[in-house]
C-alpha positions as CSV (number, residue, x, y, z in Angstrom):
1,X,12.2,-1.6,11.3
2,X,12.9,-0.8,7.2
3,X,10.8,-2.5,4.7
4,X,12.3,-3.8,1.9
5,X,11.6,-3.9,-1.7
6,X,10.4,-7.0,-1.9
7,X,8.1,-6.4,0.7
8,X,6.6,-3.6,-1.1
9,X,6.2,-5.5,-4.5
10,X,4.5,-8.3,-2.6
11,X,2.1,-5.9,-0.7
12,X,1.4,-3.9,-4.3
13,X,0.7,-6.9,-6.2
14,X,-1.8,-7.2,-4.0
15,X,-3.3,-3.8,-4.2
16,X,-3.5,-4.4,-7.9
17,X,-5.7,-7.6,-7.6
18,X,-8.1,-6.1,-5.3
19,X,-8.1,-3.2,-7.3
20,X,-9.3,-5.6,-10.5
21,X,-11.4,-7.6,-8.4
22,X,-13.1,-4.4,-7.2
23,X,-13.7,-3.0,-10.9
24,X,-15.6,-6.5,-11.8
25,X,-17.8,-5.9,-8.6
26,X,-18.2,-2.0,-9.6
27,X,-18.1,-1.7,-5.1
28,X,-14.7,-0.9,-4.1
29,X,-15.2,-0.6,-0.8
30,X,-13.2,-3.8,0.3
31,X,-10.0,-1.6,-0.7
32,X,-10.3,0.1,2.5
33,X,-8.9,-2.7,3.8
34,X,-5.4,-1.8,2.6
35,X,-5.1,1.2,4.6
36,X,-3.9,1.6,8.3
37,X,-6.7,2.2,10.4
38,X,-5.4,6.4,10.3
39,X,-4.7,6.7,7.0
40,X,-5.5,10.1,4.8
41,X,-6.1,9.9,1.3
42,X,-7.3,13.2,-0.5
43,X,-6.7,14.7,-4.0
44,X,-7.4,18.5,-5.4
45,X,-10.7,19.1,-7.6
46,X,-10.4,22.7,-7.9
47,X,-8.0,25.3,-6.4
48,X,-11.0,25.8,-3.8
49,X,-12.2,22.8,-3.3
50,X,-10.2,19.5,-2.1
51,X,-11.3,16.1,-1.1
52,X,-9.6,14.6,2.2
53,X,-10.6,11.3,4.0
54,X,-9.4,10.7,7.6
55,X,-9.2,7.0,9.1
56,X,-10.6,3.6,7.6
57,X,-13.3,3.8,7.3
58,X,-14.1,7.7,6.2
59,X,-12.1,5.9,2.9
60,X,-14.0,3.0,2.6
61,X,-17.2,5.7,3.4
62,X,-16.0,8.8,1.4
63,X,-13.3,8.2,-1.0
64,X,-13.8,4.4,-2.5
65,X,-17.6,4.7,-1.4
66,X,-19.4,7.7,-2.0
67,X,-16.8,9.2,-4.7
68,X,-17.0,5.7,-6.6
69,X,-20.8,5.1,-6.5
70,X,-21.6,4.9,-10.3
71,X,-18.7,4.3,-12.0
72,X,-19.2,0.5,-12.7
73,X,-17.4,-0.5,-15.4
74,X,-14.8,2.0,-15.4
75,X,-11.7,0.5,-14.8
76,X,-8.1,2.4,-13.9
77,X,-5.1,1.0,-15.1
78,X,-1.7,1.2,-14.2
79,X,0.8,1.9,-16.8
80,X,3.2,2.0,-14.8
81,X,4.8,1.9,-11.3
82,X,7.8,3.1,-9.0
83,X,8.8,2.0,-6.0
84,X,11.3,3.9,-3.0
85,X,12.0,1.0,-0.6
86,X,14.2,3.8,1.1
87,X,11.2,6.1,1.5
88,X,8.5,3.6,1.4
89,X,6.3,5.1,-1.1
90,X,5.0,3.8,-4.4
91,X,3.9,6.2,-7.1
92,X,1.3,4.6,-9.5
93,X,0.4,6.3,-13.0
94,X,-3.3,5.0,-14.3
95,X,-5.6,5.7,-17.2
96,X,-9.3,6.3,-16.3
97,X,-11.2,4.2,-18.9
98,X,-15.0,4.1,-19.1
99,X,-16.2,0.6,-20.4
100,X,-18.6,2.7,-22.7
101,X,-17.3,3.0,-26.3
102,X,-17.4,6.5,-28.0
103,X,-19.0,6.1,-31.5
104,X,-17.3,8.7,-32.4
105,X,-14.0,7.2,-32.2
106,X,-14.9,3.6,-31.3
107,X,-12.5,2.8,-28.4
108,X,-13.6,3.6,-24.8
109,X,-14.1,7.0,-23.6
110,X,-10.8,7.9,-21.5
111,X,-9.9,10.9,-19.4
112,X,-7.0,12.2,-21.6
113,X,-3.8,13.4,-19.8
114,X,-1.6,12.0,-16.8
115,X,-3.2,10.4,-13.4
116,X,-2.0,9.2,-10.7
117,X,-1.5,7.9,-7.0
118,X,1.2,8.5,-4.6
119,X,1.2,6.3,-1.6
120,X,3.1,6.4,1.8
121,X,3.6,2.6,2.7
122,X,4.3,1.7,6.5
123,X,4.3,-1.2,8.8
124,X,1.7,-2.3,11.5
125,X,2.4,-3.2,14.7
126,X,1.7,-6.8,13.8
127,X,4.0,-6.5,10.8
128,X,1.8,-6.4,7.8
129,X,2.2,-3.5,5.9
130,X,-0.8,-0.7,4.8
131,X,-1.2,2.5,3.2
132,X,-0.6,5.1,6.0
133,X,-1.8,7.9,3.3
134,X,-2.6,8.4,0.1
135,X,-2.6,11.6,-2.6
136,X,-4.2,11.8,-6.0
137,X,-3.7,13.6,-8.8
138,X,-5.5,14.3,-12.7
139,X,-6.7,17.2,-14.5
140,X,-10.3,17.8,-13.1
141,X,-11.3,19.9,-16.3
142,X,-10.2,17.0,-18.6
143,X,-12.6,15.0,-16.5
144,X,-15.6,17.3,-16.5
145,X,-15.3,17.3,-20.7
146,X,-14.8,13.8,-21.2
147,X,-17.9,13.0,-18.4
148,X,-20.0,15.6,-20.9
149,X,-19.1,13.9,-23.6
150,X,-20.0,10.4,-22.2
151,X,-23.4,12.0,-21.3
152,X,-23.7,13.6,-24.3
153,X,-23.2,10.3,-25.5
154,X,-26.6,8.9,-24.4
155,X,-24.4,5.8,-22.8
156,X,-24.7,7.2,-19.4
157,X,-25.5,4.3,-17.1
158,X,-28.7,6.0,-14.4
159,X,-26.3,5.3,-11.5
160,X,-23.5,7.5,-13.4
161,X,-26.1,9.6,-14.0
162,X,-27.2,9.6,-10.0
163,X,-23.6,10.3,-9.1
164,X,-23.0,13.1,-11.3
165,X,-25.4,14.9,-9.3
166,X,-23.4,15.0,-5.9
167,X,-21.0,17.5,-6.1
168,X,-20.2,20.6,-4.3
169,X,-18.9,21.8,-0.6
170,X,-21.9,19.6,1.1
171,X,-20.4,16.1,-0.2
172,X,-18.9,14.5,2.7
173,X,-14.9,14.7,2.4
174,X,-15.3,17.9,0.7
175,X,-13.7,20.9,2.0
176,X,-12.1,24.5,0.8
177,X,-8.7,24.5,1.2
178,X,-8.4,26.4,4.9
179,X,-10.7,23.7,6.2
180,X,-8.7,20.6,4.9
181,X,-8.7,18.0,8.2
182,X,-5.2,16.8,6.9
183,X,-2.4,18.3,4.3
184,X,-2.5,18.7,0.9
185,X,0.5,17.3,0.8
186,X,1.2,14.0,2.8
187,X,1.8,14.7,6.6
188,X,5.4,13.6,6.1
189,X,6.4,15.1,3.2
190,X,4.6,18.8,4.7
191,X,6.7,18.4,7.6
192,X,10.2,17.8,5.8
193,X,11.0,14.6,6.0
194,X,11.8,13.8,2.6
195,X,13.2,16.7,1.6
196,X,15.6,16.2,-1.4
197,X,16.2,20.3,-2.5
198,X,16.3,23.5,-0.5
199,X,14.6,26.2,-1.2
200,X,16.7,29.4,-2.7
201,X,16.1,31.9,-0.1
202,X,15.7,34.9,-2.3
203,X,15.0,39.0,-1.1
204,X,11.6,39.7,-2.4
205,X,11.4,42.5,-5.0
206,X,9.9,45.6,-4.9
């Protein structure tokens, strides 16, 4: 059965209130909630290293728990927002703002450059609809300067501080690439089922 547009703008608008609702709480665990119950979301960190969350509640765990422990008062913002009723996917561009203003400047501290999500929508067998995966993207050294900066600051909440200590290959959700318990990119789209442009099938060069 297809889902239709206005399905999909229903389900977001709901996305985005639990998504402001979870900023003022600083614990966006109840997100999880949007996700079917074998949903992937990951999202690249370094050519080496990857993130990927597998199910419910490694999300709710991993990727909206452990990965967003600290950042209260950050809030991410979508600009702006496309919709593919034909594929079911939404594609959300946001701005990662700290709550902490730079003195410097005097507006927030924000991670300069494009970020983004990429979601897969699908029905459940008892017709509501979910994530079924989820892919981010944003440029990880733009994070690590502007995250200095904020330290450098002085600003630093402790629990910001806290979190900027886990990091590394022993995070849970953490993997190098060959490990990775799903694909980098999501399930469908790696198996060519949205394919919208061949590939030129070229002779390689000597």
């Amino acid at each position: 059965m297809s889902i239709t547009r206005a399905e999909i703008e229903a389900f977001w608008a709901t996305w985005l209130d639990v998504n402001r609702r979870a900023e003022r709480s600083g614990d966006w665990r109840p997100m999880a909630d949007w996700y079917a119950e074998d949903a992937t979301y990951g999202w690249m960190l370094t050519p080496d290293e990857h993130f990927m969350a597998v199910g419910r509640e490694q999300i709710r765990d991993w990727a909206i728990g452990i990965e967003m422990d600290g950042f209260d008062g950050w809030h991410y913002d979508y600009q702006a927002t496309v919709i593919d009723e034909k594929n079911a996917m939404v594609v959300g561009f946001w701005k990662q703002r700290a709550g902490i203003v730079d003195d410097e400047t005097g507006r927030e501290f924000e991670i300069p450059g494009l970020g983004g999500s990429w979601f897969g929508v699908e029905r459940q067998p008892g017709g509501e609809l979910k994530f079924a995966w989820q892919r981010d993207w944003f440029d990880f050294g733009a994070m690590a300067h502007t995250m200095g900066r904020v330290v450098k600051s002085g600003k630093a909440p402790d629990r910001l501080m806290q979190r900027l200590q886990v990091f590394g290959l022993e995070v849970p959700g953490h993997y190098r690439p060959e490990d990775l318990p799903s694909t980098v990119w999501p399930p469908p789209v790696e198996r060519g089922a949205h394919i919208t442009q061949q590939s030129i099938t070229q002779e390689p060069t000597a």
